[in-house]
Residue, then its C-alpha position, 0 to 999 in steps of 0.5 A: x302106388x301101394x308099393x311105394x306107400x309100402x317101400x316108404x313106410x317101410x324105410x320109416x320104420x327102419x330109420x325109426x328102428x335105427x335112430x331108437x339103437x343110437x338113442x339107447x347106446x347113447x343113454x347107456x354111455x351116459x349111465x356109465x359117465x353118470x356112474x363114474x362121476x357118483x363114484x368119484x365124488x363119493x371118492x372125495x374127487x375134485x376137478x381142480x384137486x389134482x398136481x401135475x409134475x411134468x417129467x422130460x428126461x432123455x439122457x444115458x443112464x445105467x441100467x439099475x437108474x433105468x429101471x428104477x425110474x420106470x418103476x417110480x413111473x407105476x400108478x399108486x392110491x396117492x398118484x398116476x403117472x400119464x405117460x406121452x412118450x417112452x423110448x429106450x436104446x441100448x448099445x449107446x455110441x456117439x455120433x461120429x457126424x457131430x463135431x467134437x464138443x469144447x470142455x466150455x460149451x459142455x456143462x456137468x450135467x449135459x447128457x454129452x457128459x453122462x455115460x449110460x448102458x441106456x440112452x432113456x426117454x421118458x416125458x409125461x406128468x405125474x397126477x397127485x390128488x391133492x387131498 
């Protein structure tokens, strides 16, 4: 009978133990949050400061307008650039499977018209503050 009291009041105490490490992270974690929030108010942050300008290019271009739009895709102290997807590949040769393309249904600007070292894509959102 004493060994059960024991084993019971033994696991209590563990469980007890646990329960007082998940309540400690858990405070931690929204010490840290708190800190984050006091630091951007202090900023001038507003939740509903912000633009988005959606990005979604896939077509060929030249190594030199490739890297070029990478670099622009670097984060600044007006803007971030969130990224979703970025795939690049080179030595870019046509489809031979896909049937050849009327002058009519091609427009200018159709990527079937550009000619690239590079077949770029790159979707995700530039983040300006809206100061």
């Amino acid at each position: 009978m004493n060994q059960d009291k024991l084993r019971a009041t033994t696991r209590q105490t563990r469980l007890l133990t646990e329960h007082q490490r998940a309540l400690a992270q858990k405070q931690s974690t929204l010490n840290r949050i708190k800190g984050f929030v006091d630091r951007a108010r202090s900023a001038g942050v507003k939740r509903d400061g912000w633009a988005y300008y959606n990005v979604n290019i896939e077509e060929p271009v030249p190594f030199a307008e490739a890297e070029q739009i990478l670099r622009q895709t670097a984060n600044s102290s007006s803007y971030y650039f969130k990224p979703i997807m970025l795939h690049v590949r080179a030595n870019i040769e046509p489809d031979v499977k896909a049937p050849p393309k009327t002058a009519s249904a091609v427009s200018g600007d159709s990527p079937d018209t550009r000619t690239g070292d590079v077949l770029l894509t790159l979707k995700g959102a530039f983040v300006v503050n809206r100061r």
